[in-house]
C-alpha positions as CSV (number, residue, x, y, z in Angstrom):
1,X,-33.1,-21.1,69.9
2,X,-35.0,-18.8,72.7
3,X,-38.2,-17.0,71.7
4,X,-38.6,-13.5,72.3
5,X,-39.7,-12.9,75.9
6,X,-39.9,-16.7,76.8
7,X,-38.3,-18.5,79.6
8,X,-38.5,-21.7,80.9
9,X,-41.0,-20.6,83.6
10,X,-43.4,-18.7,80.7
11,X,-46.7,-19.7,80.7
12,X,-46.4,-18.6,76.9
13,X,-43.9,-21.8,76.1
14,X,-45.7,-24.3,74.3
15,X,-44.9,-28.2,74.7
16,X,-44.3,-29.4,71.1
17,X,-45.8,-32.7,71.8
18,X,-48.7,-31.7,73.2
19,X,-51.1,-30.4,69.9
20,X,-54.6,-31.3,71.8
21,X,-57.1,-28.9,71.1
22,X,-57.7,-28.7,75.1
23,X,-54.2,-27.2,75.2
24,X,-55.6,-24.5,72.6
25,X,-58.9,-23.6,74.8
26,X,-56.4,-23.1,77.8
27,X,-55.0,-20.2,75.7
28,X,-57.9,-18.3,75.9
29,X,-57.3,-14.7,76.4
30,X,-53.4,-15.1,75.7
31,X,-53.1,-15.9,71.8
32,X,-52.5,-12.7,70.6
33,X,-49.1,-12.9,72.8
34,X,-48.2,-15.8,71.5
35,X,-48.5,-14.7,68.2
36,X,-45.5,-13.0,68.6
37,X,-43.3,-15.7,69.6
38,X,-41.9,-18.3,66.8
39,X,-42.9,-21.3,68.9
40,X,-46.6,-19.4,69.6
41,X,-46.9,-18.5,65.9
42,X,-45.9,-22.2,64.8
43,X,-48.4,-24.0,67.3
44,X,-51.5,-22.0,66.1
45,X,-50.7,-22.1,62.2
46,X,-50.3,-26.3,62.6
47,X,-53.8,-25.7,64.7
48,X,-54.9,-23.9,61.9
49,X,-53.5,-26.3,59.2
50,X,-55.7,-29.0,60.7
51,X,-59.1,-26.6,62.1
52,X,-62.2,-27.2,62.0
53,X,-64.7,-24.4,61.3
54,X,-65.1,-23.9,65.1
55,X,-61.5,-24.2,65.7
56,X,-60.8,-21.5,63.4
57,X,-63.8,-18.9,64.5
58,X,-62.1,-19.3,68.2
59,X,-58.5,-18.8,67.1
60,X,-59.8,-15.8,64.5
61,X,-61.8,-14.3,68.2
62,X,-59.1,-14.6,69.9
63,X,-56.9,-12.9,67.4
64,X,-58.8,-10.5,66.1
65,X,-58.1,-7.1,68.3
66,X,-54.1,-8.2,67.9
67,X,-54.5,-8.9,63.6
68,X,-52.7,-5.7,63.3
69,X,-50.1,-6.2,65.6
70,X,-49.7,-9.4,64.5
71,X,-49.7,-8.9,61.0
72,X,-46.2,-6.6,61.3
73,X,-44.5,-8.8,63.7
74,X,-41.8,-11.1,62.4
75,X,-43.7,-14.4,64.0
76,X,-47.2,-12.8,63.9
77,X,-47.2,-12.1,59.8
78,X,-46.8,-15.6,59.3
79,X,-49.4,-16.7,61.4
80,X,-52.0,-14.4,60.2
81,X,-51.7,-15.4,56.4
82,X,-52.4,-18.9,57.6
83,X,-54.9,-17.8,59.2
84,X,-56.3,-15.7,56.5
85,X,-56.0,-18.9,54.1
86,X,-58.5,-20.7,56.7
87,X,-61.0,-18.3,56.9
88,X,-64.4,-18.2,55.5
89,X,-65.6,-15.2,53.5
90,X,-67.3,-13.5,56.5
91,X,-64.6,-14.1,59.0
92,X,-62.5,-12.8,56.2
93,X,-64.7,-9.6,56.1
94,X,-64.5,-9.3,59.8
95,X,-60.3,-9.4,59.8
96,X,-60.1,-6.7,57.2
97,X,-62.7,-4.2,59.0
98,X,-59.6,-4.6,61.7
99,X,-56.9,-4.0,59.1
100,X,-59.0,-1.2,57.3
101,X,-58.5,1.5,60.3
102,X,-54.5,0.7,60.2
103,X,-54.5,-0.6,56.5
104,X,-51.7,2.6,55.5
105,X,-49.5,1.5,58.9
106,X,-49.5,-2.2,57.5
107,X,-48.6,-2.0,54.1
108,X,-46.0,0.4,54.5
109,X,-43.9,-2.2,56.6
110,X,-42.0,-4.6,55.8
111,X,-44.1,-7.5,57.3
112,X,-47.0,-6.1,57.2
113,X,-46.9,-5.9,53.6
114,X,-46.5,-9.7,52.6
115,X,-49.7,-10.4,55.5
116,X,-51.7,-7.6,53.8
117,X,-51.3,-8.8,50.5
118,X,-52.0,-12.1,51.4
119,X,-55.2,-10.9,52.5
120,X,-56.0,-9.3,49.6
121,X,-55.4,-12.0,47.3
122,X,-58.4,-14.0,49.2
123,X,-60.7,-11.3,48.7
124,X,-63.3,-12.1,45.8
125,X,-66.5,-10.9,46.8
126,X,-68.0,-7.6,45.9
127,X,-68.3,-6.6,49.5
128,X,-64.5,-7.3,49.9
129,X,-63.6,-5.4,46.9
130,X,-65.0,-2.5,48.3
131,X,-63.7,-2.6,51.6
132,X,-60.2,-2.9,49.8
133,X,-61.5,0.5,47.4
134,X,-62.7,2.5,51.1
135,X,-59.3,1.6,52.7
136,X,-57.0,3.0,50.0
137,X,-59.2,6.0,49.2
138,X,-57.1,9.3,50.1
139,X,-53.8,6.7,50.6
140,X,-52.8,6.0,46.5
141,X,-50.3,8.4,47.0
142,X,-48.8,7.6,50.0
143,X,-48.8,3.8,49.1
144,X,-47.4,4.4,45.5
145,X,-44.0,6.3,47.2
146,X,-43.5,4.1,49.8
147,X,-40.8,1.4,49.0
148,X,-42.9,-1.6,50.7
């Protein structure tokens, strides 16, 4: 099965065989579009199923100004609920600042929604909470209509 803009001559196509974390750094710059691919978005969640702390900050950088992009894209949701699972409480905080400014866009679609909630169920501090409370101030309405 092909991946969405892949070819044989992408840079974006990953070898399956090769999982070293060198073949991860050599992304740099690039992760967010592979995100968005099903080969991409399988790669980096079995990176992320076996990250270390420093593993995951780098993949989270590197994600983070695509989250919400990512987190409505057919590949990309999956990838970012594994990603939210191996996050730490402030890298956590960090994602959802990203999600807050498009947090209406998100869970109103139809991928979006699963990544969003998955979020939200790993939120447990009072900080969190709160971002969750500012995001959906003003949108109750808009979220309680919408079939999502």
């Amino acid at each position: 099965r092909a991946d969405r803009g892949s070819s044989n001559n992408s840079p974006l196509l990953i070898e399956e065989k090769d999982d070293s974390d060198k073949q991860l750094y050599e992304m740099k710059g690039r992760m967010g579009e592979l995100g968005v691919t099903q080969s991409g978005s399988r790669f980096l969640q079995r990176k992320l199923g076996k990250a270390t702390p420093e593993i995951v900050e780098f993949i989270m950088v590197e994600l983070g100004d695509s989250i919400c992009k990512l987190m409505t894209d057919q590949y990309g949701n999956y990838l970012c609920q594994k990603l939210f699972q191996c996050c730490s409480a402030s890298q956590r905080h960090y994602l959802f600042t990203k999600v807050s400014k498009r947090f209406l866009d998100i869970a109103c679609d139809k991928r979006g929604t699963h990544s969003l909630q998955s979020l939200i169920e790993l939120l447990n501090l009072p900080q969190e909470e709160s971002l969750v409370q500012e995001a959906i101030e003003g949108k109750i309405y808009d979220l309680a209509v919408d079939p999502q």
